[in-house]
Backbone bond lengths (Angstrom), bond angles and torsions (degrees), N, CA, C in turn:
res aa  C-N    CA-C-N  psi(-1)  N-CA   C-N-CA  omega(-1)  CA-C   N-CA-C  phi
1 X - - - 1.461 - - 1.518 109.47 -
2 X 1.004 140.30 143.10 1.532 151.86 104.50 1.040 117.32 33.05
3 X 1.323 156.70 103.54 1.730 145.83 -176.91 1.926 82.95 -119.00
4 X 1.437 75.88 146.80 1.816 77.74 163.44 1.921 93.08 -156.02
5 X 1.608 108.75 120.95 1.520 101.48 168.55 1.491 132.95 -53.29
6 X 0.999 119.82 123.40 1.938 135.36 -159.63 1.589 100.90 -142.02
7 X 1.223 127.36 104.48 1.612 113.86 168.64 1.429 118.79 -112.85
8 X 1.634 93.54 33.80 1.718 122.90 170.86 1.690 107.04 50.69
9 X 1.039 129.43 29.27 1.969 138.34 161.48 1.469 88.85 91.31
10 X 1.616 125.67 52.64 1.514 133.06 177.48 1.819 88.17 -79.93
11 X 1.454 94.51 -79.12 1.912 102.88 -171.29 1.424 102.40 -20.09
12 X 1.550 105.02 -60.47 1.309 124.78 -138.82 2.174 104.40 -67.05
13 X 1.557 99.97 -15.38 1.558 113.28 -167.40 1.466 85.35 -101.17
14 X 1.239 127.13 12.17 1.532 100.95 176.94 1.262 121.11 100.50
15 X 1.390 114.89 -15.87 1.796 110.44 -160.00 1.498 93.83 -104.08
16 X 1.520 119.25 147.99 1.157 117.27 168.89 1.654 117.74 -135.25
17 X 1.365 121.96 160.51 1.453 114.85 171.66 1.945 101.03 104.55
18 X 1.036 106.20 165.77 1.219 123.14 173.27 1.852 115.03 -58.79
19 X 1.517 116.31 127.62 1.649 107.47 159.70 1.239 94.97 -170.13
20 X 1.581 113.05 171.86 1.653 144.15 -157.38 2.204 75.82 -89.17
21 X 1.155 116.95 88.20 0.949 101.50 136.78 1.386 132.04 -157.37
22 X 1.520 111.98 61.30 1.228 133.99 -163.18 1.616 105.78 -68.91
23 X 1.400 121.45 -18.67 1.605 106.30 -161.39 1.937 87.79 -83.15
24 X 1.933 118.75 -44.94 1.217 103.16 -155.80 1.644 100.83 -69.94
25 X 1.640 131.57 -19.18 1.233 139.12 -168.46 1.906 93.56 -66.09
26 X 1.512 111.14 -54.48 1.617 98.34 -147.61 1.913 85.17 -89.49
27 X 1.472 142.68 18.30 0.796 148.04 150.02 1.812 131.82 -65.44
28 X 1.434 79.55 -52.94 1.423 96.04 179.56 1.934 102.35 -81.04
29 X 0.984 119.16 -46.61 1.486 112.91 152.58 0.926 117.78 -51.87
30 X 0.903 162.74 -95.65 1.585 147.84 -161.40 1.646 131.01 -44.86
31 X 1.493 108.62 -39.69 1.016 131.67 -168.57 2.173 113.61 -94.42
32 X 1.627 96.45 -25.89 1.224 101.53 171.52 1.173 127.17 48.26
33 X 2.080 96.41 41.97 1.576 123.59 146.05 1.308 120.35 -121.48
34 X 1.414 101.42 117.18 1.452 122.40 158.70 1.942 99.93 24.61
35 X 1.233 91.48 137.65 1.585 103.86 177.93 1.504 103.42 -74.62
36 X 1.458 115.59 -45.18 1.591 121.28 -177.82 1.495 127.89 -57.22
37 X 1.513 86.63 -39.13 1.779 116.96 -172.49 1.875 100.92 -68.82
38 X 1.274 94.54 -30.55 2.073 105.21 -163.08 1.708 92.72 -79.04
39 X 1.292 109.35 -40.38 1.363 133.91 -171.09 1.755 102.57 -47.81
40 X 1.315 88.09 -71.72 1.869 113.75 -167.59 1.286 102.18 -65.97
41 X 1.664 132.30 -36.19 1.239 110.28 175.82 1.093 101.75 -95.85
42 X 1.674 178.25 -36.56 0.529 141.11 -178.86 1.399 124.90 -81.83
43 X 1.133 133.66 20.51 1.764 141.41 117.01 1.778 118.75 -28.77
44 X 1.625 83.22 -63.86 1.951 89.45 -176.23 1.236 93.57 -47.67
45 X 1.534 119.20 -68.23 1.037 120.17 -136.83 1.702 101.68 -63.65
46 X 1.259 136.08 -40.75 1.330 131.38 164.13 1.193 121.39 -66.30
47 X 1.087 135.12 -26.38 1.737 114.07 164.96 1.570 105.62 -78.73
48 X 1.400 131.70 -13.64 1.217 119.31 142.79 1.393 150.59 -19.90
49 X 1.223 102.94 -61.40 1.477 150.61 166.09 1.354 105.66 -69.12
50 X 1.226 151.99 -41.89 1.075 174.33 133.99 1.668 110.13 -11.03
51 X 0.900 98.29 -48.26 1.354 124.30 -171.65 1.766 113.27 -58.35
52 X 1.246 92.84 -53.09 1.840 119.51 179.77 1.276 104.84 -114.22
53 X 0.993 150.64 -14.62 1.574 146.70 -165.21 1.253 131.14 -131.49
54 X 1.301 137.95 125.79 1.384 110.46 -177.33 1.978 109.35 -81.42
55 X 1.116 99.35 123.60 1.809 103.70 -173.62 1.611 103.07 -120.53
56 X 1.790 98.85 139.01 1.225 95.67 175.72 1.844 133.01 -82.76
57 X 0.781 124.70 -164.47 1.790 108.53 170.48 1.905 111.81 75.80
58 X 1.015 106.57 131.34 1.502 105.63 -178.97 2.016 107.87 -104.90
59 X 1.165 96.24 -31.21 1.760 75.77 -177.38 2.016 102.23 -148.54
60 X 1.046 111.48 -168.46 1.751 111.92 -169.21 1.693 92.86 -83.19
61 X 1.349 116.27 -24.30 1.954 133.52 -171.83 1.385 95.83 -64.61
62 X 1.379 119.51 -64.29 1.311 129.38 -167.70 1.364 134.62 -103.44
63 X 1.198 131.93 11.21 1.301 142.51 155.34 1.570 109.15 133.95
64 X 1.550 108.79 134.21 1.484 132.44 -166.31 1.163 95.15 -94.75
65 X 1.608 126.17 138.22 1.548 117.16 146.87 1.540 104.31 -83.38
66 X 1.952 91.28 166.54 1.223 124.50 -148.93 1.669 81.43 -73.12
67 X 1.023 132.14 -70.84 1.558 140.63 171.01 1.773 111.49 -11.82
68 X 1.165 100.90 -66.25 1.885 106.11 166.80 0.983 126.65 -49.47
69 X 1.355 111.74 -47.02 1.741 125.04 -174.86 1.513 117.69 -74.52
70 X 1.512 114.56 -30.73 1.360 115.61 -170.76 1.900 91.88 -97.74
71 X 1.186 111.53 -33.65 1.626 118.94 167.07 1.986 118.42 -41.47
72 X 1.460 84.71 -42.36 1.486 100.89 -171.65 1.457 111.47 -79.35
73 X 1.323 111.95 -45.66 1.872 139.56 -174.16 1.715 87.42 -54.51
74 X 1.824 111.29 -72.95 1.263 104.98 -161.79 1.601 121.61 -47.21
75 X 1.354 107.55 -47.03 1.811 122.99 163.41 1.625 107.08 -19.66
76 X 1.583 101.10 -54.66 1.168 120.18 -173.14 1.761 104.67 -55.50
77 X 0.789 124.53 -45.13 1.961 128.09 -166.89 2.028 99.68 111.23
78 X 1.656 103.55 21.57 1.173 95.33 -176.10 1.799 103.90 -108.28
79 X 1.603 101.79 145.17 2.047 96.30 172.68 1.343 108.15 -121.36
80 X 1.413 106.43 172.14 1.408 105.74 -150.37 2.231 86.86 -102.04
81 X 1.009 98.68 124.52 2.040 89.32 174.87 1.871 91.63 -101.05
82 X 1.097 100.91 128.30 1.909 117.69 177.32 1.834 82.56 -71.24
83 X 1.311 113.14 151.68 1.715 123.93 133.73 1.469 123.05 -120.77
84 X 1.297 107.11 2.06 1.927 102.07 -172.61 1.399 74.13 -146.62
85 X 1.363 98.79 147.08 1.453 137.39 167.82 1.771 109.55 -118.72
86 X 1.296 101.98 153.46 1.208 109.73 157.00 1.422 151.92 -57.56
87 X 1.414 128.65 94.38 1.717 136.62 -120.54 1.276 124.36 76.14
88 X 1.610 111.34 -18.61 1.496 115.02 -175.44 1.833 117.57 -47.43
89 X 1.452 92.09 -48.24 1.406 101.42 -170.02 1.778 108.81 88.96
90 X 0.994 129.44 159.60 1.246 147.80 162.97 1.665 118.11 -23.34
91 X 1.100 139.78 83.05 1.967 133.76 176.33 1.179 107.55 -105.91
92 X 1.273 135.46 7.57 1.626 127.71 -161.34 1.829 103.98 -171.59
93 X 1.528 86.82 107.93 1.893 84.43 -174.05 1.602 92.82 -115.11
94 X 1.439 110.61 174.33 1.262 105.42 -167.55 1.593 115.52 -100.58
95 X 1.786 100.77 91.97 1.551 104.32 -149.77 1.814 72.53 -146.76
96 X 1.899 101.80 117.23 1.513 89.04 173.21 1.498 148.17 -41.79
97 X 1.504 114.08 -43.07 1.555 123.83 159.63 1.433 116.47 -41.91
98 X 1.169 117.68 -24.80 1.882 115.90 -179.54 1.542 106.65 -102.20
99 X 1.411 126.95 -1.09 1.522 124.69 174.30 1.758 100.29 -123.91
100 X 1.642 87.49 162.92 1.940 98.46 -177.66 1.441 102.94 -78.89
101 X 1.578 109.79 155.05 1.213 113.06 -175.73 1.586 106.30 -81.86
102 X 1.336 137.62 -178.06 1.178 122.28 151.47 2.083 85.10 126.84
103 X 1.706 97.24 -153.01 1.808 82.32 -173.65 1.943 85.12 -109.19
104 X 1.245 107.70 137.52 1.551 104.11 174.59 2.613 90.91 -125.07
105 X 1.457 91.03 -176.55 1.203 119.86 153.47 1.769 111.50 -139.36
106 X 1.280 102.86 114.81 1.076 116.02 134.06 1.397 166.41 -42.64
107 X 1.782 130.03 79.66 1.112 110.29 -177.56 1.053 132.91 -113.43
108 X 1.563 116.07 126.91 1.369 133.19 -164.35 1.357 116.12 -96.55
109 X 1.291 126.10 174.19 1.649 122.84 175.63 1.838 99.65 -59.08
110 X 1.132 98.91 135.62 1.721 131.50 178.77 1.969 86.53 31.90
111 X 1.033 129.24 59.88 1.247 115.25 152.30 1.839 118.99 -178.68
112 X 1.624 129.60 117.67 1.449 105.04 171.76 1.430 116.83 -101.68
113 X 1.610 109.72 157.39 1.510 114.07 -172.97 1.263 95.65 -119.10
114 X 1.277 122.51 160.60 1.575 135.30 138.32 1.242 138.71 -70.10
115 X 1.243 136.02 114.64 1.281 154.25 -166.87 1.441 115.91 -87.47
116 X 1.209 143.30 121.12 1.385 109.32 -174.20 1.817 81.46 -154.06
117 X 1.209 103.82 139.36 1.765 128.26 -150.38 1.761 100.00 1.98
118 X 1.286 117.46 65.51 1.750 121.00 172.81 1.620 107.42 95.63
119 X 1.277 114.42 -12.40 1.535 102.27 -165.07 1.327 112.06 -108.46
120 X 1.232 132.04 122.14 1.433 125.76 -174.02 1.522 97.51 -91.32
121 X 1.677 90.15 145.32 1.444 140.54 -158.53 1.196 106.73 -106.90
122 X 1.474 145.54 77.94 1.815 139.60 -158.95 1.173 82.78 -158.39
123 X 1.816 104.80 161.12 1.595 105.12 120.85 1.646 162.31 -87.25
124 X 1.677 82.36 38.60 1.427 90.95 164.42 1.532 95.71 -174.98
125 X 1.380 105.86 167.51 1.372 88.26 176.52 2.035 117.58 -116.32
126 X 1.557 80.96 147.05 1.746 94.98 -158.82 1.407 98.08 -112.72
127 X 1.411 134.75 38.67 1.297 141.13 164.41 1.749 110.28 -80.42
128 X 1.155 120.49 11.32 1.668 138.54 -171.37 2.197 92.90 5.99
129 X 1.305 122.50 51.65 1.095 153.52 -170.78 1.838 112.46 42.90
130 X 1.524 102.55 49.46 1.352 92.73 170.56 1.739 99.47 110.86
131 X 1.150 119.67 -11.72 1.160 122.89 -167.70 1.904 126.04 -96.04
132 X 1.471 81.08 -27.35 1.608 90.16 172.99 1.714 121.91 -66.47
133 X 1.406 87.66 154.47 1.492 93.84 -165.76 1.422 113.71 -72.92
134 X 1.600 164.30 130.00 1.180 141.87 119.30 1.485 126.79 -38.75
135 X 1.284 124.81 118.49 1.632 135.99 177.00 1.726 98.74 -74.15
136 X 1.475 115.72 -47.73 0.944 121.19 -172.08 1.717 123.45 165.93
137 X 1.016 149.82 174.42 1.543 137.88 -158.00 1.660 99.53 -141.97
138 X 1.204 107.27 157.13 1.767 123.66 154.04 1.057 95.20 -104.56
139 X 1.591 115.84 157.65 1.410 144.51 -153.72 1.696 105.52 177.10
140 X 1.244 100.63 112.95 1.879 124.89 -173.88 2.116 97.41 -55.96
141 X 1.237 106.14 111.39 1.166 113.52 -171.88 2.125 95.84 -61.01
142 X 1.357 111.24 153.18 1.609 98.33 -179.22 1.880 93.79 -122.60
């Protein structure tokens, strides 16, 4: 696939340096809200959760649970499509011909990217050349 550097309006909010925060980056890419805005609510939305639940992840900087993120996405008009099941084994690696064109997120082992017509959207690219697995993608319901 295609890598093209995107650190989804990270620089641009002020933050600098390396961190786990791939869900608000390939969010705010895809979704085309504000890096800060993706940031701040999905904070609320986990100390929310927080509140009644035990949830993992402490902030949008350092890692989202899967529960928040797909919680937050759906809000969005976004659904989650599975590609691996349990025993399934591997059907969908992250190699454009095996994903839909259009803007998706990607989620891969411990990390999601943005897809946007085949070209991943990160800062760096985690296509380990075609080989990585897809778990499964969000995709903007129409």
């Amino acid at each position: 696939m295609e890598y093209k550097y995107n650190d989804g309006g990270r620089a641009e909010a002020g933050y600098k340096g390396y961190t786990g925060d791939c869900v608000v980056r390939a969010i705010s890419i895809s979704t085309e809200i504000p890096y800060q805005e993706v940031y701040d609510n999905l904070n609320e939305h986990l100390k929310s959760l927080k509140q009644t639940e035990r949830i993992k992840g402490n902030s949008s900087r350092t890692g989202i649970s899967k529960k928040v993120s797909r919680e937050y996405l759906k809000g969005l008009g976004w659904e989650w499509i599975p590609t691996m099941f349990i025993g399934s084994g591997c059907k969908v690696h992250l190699r454009k011909e095996e994903l839909p064109t259009g803007t998706i997120i990607a989620k891969l082992s411990k990390h999601l990217v943005a897809i946007i017509d085949g070209v991943i959207q990160d800062t760096g690219d985690c296509s380990r050349n075609g080989t990585r697995c897809v778990y499964g993608y969000y995709q903007k319901v129409v």
